[in-house]
Wavefront OBJ file of the C-alpha trace (Angstrom):
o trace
v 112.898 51.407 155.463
v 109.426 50.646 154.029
v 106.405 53.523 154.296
v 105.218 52.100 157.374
v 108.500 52.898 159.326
v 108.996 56.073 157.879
v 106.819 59.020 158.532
v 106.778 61.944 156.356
v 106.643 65.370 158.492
v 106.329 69.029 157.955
v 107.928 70.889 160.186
v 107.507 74.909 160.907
v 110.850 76.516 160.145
v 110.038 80.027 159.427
v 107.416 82.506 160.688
v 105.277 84.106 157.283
v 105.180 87.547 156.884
v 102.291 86.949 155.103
v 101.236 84.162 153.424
v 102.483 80.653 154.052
v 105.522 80.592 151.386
v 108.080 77.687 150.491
v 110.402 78.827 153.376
v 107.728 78.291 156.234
v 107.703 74.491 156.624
v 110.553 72.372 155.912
v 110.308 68.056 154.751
v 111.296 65.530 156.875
v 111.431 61.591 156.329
v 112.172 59.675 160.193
v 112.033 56.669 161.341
v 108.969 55.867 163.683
v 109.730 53.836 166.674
v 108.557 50.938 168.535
v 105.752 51.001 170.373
v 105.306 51.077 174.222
v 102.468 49.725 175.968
v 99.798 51.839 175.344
v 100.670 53.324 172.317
v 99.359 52.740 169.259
v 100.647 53.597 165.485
v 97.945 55.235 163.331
v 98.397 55.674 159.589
v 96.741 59.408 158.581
v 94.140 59.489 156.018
v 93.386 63.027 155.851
v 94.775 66.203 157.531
v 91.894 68.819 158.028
v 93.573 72.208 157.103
v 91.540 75.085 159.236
v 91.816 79.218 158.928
v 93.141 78.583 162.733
v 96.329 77.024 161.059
v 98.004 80.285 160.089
v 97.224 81.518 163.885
v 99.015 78.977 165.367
v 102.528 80.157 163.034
v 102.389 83.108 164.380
v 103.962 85.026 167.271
v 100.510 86.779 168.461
v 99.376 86.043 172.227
v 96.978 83.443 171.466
v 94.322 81.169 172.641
v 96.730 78.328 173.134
v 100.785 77.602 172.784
v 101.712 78.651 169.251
v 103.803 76.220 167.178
v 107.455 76.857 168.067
v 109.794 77.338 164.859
v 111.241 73.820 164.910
v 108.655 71.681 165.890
v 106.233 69.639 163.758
v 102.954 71.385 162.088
v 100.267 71.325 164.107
v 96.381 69.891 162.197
v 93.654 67.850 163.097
v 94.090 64.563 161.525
v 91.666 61.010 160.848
v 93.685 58.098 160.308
v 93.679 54.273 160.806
v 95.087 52.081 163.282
v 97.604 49.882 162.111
v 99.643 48.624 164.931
v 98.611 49.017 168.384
v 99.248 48.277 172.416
v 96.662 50.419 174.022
v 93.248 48.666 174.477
v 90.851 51.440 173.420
v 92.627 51.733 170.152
v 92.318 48.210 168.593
v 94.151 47.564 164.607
v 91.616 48.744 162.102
v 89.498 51.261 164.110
v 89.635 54.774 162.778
v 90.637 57.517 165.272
v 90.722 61.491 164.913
v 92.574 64.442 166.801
v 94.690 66.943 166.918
v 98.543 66.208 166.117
v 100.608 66.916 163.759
v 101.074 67.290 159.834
v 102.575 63.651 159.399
v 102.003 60.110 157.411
v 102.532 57.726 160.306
v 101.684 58.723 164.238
v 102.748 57.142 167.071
v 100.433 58.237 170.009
v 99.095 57.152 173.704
v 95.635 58.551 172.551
v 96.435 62.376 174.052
v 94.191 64.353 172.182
v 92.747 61.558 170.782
v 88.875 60.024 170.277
v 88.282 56.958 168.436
v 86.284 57.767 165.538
v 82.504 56.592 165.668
v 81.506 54.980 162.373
v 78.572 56.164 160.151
v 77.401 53.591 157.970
v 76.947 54.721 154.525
v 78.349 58.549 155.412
v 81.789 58.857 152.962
v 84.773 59.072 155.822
v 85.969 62.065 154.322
v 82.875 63.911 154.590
v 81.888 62.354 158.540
v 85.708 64.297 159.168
v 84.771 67.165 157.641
v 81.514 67.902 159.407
v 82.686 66.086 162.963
v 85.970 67.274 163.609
v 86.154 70.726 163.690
v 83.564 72.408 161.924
v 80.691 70.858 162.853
v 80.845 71.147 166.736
v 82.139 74.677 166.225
v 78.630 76.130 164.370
v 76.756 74.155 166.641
v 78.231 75.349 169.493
v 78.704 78.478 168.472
v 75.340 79.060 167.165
v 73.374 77.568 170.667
v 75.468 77.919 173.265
v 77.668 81.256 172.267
v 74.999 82.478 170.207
v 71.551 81.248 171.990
v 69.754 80.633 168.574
v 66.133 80.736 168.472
v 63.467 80.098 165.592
v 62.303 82.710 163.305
v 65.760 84.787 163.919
v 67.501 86.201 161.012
v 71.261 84.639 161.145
v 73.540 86.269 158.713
v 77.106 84.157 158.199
v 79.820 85.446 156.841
v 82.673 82.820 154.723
v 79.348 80.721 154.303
v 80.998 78.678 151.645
v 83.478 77.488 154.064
v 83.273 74.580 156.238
v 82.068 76.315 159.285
v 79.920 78.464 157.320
v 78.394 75.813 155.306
v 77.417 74.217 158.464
v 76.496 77.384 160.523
v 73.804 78.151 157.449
v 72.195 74.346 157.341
v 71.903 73.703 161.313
v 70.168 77.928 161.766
v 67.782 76.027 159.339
v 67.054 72.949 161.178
v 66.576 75.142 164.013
v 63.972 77.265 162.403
v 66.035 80.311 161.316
v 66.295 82.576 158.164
v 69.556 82.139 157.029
v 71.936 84.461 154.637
v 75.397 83.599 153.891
v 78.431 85.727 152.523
v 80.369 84.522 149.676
v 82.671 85.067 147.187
v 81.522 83.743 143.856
v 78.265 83.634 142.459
v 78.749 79.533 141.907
v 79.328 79.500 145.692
v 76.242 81.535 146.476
v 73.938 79.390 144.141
v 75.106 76.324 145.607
v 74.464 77.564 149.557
v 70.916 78.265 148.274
v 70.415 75.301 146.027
v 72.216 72.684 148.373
v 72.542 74.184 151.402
v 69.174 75.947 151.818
v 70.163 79.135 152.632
v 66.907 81.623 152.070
v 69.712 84.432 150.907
v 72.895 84.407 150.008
v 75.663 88.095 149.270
v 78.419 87.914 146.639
v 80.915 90.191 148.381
v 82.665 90.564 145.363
v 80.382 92.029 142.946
v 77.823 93.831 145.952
v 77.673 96.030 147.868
v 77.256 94.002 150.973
v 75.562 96.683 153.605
v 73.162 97.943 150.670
v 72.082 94.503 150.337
v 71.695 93.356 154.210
v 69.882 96.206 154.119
v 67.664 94.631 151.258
v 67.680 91.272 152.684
v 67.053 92.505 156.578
v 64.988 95.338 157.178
v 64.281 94.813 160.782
v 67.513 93.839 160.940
v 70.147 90.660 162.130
v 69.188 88.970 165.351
v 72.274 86.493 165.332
v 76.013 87.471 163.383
v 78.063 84.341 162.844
v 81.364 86.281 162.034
v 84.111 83.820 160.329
v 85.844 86.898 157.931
v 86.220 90.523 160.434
v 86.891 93.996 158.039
v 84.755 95.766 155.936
v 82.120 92.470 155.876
v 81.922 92.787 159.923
v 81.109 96.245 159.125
v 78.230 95.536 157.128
v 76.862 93.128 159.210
v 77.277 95.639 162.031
v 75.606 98.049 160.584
v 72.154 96.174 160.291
v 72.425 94.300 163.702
v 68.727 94.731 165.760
v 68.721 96.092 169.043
v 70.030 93.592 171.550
v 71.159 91.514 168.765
v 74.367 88.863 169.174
v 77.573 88.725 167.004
v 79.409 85.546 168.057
v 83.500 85.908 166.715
v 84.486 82.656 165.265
v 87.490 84.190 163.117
v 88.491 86.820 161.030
v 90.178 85.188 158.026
v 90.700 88.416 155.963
v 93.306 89.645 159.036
v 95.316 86.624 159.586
v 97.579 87.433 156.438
v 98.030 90.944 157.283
v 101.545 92.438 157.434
v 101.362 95.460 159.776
v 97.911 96.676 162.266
v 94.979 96.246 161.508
v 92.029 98.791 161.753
v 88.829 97.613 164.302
v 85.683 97.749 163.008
v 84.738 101.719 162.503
v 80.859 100.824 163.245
v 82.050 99.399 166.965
v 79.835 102.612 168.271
v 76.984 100.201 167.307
v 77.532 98.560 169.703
v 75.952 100.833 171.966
v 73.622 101.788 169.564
v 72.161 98.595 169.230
v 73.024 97.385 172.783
v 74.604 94.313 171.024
v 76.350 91.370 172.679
v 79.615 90.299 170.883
v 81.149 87.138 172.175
v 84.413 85.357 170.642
v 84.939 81.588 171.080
v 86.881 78.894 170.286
v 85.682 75.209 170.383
v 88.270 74.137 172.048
v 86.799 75.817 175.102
v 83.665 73.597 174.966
v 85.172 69.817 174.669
v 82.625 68.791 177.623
v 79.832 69.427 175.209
v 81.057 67.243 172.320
v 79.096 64.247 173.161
v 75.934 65.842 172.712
v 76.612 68.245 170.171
v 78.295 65.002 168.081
v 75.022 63.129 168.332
v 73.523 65.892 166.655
v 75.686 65.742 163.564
v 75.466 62.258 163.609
v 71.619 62.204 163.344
v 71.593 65.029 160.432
v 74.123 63.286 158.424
v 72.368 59.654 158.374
v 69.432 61.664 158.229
v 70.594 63.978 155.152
v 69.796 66.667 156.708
v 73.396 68.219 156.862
v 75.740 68.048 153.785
v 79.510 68.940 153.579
v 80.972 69.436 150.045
v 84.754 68.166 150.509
v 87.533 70.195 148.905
v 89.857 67.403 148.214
v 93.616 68.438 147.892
v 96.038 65.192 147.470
v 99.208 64.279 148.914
v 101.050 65.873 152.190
v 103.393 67.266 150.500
v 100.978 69.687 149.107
v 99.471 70.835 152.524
v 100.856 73.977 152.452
v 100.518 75.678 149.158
v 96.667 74.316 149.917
v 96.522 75.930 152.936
v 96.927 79.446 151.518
v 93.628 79.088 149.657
v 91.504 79.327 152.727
v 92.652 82.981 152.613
v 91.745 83.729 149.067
v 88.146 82.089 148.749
v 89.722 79.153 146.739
v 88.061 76.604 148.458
v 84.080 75.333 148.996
v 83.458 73.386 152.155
v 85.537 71.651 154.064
v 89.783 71.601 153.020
v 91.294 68.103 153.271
v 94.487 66.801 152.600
v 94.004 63.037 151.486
v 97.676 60.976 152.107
v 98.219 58.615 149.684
l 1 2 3 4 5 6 7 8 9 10 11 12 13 14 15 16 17 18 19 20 21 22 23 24 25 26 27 28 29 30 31 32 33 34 35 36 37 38 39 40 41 42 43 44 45 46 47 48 49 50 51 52 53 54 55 56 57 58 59 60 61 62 63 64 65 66 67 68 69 70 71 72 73 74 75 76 77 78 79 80 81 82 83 84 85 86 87 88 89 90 91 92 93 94 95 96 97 98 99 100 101 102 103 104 105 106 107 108 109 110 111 112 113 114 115 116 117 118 119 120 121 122 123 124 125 126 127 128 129 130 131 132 133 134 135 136 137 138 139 140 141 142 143 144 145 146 147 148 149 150 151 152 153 154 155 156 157 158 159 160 161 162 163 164 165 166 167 168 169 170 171 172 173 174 175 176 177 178 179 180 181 182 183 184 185 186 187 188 189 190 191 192 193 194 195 196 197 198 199 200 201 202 203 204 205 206 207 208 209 210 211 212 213 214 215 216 217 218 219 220 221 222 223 224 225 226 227 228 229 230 231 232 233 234 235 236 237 238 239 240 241 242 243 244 245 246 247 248 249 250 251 252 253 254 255 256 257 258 259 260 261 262 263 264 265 266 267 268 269 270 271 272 273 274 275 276 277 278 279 280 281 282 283 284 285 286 287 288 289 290 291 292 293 294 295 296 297 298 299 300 301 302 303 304 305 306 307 308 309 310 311 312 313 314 315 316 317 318 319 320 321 322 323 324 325 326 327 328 329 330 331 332 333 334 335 336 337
């Protein structure tokens, strides 16, 4: 069988105690299938890897069905049709979704949008900022957060895709922004690039002496991506009637037994604070909208994505462990070959 009749898979065969390991996902090579009418067969060109990823593995009561040990990884994927007999999915156009870890998929466009194109926007980077992470700082910044200009937004894993993102659109909506990160070459670039007004090494500071520093009337808006000790800080420095929208807490998913809650929750009283956790899938009826939006900022430059470019499938999940340890900047992609 040639490449285009044989998908490459991963599939989840056993539940991490902590990180994701070489027993968690096993290779597959199967045939793919004819297709029916209204399928159509897209080839993936890059599998978005997402903090979310090592939710879905394990056997937590979650936001939505957990991947069962046995069936395929689950990602969000862009790819190209190649062969198709549904009419909204024509050979050549590009489509995106969520599916599964795999070269070649055979789909009748569930969970699927075709893929608008950007003229002179790099198809790795329109993924990056469109799929996922864009619509989920938007969103969570206007509609879970209610944004408003001159606010103080603190982010925390600003050097990751969401965070990246989170930082530039506060901006474009009029906001003082300052980001969380874990390097020092991260935090220059979210202030030279990104135009962040502030940015924390978490590593080498002292992060509640220095939102302290950076906020002394305090955070209006917390866009929370990493939970512990970094929550803490931010909670300790939120204004009165100030808003801490829960987007993920990264430095928990690997954890092997409980973990503490934040021990400055009695701020929440203090402060009178609202705290809201959301997921983006939640909000799919505002995606045309909110997708317009990142359209218009990437033609017009105004939003930039750096692209953390791992190669080859086979590698997705030794890659994915890195969203865990601050190895990557921006947005992770796989790129298929």
């Amino acid at each position: 069988m040639n490449r285009q009749t044989t998908a490459q898979r991963w599939y989840f065969r056993e539940r991490p105690a902590e990180k994701v390991n070489g027993d968690t996902f096993e290779w597959r090579e199967e045939p793919v299938g004819d297709l029916a009418d209204g399928q159509f067969l897209l080839r993936t060109l890059y599998l978005s890897l997402d903090a979310t990823n090592r939710v879905w593995l394990s056997d937590w009561d979650i936001y939505m069905e957990p991947v069962q040990i046995g069936e395929p990884m689950r990602g969000f994927v862009f790819g190209e049709v190649i062969a198709s007999r549904h009419p909204d999915y024509p050979v050549g156009c590009h489509a995106s979704g969520l599916h599964t870890w795999s070269s070649l998929i055979v789909s009748d466009g569930t969970g699927f949008a075709p893929f608008p194109a950007l003229d002179g926007i790099d198809l790795a980077e329109a993924f990056a900022t469109m799929s996922v992470a864009g619509p989920t700082a938007h969103v969570g910044l206007h509609h879970i957060g209610g944004l408003r200009s001159g606010e103080t937004v603190v982010v925390s894993g600003a050097a990751g895709a969401v965070g990246v993102l989170v930082g530039q659109i506060a901006k474009i909506a009029g906001a003082r922004v300052i980001g969380i990160a874990g390097s020092d070459e991260k935090c220059a670039l979210l202030r030279r690039e990104m135009g962040f007004d502030a940015t924390i090494n978490y590593r080498t500071e002292n992060v509640a002496d220095r939102l302290g520093e950076l906020c002394p009337k305090g955070i209006d808006l917390c866009f929370e991506n990493v939970g512990g000790d970094i929550l803490d800080a931010s909670l300790t420095h939120m204004k009165d009637f100030g808003r801490l929208v829960v987007c993920g807490l990264i430095s928990t998913y690997n954890a092997a037994g409980k973990v503490p809650g934040p021990f400055m929750f009695r701020n929440l009283i203090m402060r009178r604070l609202t705290v809201r956790g959301f997921v983006i899938l939640d909000h799919m009826d505002l995606f045309p909208a909110v997708l317009a939006d990142l359209a218009t900022w990437l033609r017009d430059g105004r939003l930039k994505m750096p692209v953390h470019m791992v190669h080859g499938l086979e590698n997705a999940p030794e890659a994915l462990n890195l969203l865990y340890t601050s190895g990557n900047t921006g947005k992770l992609l796989v790129k298929l070959d």
